[in-house]
C-alpha positions as CSV (number, residue, x, y, z in Angstrom):
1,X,-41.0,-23.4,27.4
2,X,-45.1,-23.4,27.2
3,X,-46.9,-26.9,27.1
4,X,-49.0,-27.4,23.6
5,X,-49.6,-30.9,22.3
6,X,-47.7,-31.8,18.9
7,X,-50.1,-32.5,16.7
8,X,-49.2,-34.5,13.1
9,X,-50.6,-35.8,10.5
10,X,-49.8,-37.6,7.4
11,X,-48.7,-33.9,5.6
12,X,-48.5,-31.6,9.0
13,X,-47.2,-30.2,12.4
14,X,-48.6,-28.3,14.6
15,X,-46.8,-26.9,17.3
16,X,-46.4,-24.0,19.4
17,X,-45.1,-21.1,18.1
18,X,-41.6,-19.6,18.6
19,X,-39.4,-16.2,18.3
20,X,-38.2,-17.9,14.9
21,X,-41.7,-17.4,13.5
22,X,-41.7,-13.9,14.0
23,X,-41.7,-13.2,9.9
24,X,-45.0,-15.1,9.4
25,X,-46.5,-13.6,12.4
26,X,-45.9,-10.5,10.9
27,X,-47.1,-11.2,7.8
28,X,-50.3,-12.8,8.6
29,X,-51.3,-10.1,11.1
30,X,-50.7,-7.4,8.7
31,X,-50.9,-7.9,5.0
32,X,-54.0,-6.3,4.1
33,X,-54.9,-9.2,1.8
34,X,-54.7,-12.1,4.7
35,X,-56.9,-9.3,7.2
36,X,-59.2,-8.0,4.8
37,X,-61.9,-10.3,6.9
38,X,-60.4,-9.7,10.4
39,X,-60.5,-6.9,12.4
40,X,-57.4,-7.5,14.7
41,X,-54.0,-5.8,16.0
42,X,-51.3,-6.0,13.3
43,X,-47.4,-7.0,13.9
44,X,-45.6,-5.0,11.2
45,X,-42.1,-4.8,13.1
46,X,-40.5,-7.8,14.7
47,X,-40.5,-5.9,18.1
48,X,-44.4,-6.3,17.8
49,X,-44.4,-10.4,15.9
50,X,-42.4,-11.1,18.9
51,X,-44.4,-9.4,21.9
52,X,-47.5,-11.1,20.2
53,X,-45.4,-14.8,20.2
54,X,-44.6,-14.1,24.1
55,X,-47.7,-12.9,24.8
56,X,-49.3,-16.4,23.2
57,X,-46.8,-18.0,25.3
58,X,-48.1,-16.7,28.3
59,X,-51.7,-17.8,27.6
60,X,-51.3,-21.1,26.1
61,X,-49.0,-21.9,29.8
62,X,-52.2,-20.3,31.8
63,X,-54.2,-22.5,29.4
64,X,-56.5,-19.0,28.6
65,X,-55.5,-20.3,24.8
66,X,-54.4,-23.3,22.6
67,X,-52.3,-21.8,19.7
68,X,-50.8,-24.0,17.1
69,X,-48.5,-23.0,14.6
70,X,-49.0,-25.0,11.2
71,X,-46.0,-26.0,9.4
72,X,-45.5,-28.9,6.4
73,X,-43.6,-31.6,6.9
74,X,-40.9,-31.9,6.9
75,X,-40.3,-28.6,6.8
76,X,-40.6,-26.7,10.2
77,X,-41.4,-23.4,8.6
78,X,-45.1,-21.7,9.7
79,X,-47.5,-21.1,7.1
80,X,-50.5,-20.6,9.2
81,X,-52.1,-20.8,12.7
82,X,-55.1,-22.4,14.7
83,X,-56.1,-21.9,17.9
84,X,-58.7,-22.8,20.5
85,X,-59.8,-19.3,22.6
86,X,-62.8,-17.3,24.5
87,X,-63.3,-20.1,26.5
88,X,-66.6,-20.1,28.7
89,X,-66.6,-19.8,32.3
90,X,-67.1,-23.9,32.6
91,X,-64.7,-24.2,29.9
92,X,-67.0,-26.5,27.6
93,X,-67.2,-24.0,24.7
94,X,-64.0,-22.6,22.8
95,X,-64.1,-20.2,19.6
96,X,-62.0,-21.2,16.8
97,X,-60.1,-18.8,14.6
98,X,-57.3,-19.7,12.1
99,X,-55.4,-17.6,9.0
100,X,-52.7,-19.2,6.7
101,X,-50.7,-17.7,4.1
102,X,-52.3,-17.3,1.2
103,X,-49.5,-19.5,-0.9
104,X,-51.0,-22.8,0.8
105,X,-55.0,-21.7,0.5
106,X,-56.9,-23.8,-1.3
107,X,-54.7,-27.2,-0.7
108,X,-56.6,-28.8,2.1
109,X,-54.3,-27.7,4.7
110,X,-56.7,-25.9,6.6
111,X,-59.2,-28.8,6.8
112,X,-56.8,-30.9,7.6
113,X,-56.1,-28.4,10.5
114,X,-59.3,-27.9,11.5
115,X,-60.4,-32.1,11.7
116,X,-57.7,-32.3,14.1
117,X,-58.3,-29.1,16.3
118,X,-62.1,-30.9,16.6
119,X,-60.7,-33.9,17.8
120,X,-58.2,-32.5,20.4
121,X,-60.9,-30.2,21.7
122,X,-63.5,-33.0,22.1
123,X,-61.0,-36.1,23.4
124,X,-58.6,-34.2,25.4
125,X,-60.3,-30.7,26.1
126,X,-63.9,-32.7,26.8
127,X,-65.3,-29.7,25.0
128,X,-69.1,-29.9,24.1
129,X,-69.7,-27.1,21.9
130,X,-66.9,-24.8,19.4
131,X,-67.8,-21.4,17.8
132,X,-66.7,-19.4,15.1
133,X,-66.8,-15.8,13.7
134,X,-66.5,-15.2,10.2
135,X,-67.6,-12.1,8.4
136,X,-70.3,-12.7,5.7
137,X,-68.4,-12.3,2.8
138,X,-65.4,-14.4,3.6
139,X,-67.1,-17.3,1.8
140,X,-64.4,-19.6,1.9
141,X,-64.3,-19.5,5.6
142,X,-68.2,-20.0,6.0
143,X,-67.7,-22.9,3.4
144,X,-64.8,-24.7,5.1
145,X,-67.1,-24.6,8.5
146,X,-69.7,-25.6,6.8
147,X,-67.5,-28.5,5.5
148,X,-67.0,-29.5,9.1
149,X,-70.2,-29.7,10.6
150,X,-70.3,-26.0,11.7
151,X,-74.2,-24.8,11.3
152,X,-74.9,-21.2,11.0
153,X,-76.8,-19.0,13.8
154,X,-78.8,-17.4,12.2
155,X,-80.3,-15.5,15.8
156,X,-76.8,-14.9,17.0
157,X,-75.4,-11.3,16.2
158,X,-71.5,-10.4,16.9
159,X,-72.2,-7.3,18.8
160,X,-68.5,-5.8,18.1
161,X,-68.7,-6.8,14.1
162,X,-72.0,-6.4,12.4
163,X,-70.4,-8.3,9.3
164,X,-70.2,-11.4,11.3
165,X,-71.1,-14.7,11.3
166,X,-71.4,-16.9,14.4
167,X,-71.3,-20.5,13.6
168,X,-71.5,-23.6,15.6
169,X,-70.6,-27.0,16.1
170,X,-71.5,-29.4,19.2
171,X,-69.1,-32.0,19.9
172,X,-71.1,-34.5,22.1
């Protein structure tokens, strides 16, 4: 079993993610809806959900990536993801990325994600700086940084997706 913190709070759990969660993977990494924003690999067969799961596995024991599945409590069923990845070479800056189902948008859930994340990257990561990449018209996304202290940068250019936007937060 790969190492993760547990992280609660008064409505959720994060935890790492298992073959169980195989469903959700898939569905979050390819229903157009959810990754009409993100250009990334889908998971339409279980075969592929779980190679993804073992492959996060790996990287969260090598530390190349935090990965948290979210669930409600008291339920233990996912309905969304955050991670920490694309760590610098000193391993002070992370990126952020995140997706939930669309049936729990719009409820606080990824906030309430995100406020935690910070924390755990600044207290127990000692991580000065996080990034993220959102594309320009995925306004909910630019607002719920933007409702955490990320700032735009406005010189900063993804290279691989011209519809992005890089955003940044420091955390000293």
């Amino acid at each position: 079993m790969s190492f993760i913190s547990i992280i609660t709070t008064k409505r959720l759990l994060l935890r790492a993610p298992s073959p169980a969660d195989w469903p959700v993977i898939s569905y979050l990494r390819s229903d157009p809806l959810v990754n009409q924003y993100v250009k990334r690999p889908s998971a339409p067969t279980k075969e592929a959900a779980i190679d993804f799961i073992e492959h996060i596995l790996s990287q969260i024991a090598s530390r190349e990536i935090y990965y948290w599945v979210i669930t409600q409590r008291p339920l233990d069923h996912m309905i969304g993801s955050i991670c920490l990845w694309n760590f610098s070479e000193d391993r002070k800056t992370a990126e952020i990325g995140y997706d939930l189902h669309p049936d729990f948008q719009q409820q606080g859930v990824m906030s309430e994600s995100i406020k935690e994340i910070l924390t755990y990257a600044k207290e127990d990561l000692n991580l000065s700086k996080i990034v993220a990449f959102t594309q320009s018209n995925n306004s909910a996304s630019c607002r719920l940084l933007e409702r955490h202290g990320f700032l735009l940068a406005e010189d900063e250019h993804d290279p691989t997706n011209e519809m992005n936007l890089i955003y940044g937060l420091d955390l000293l």
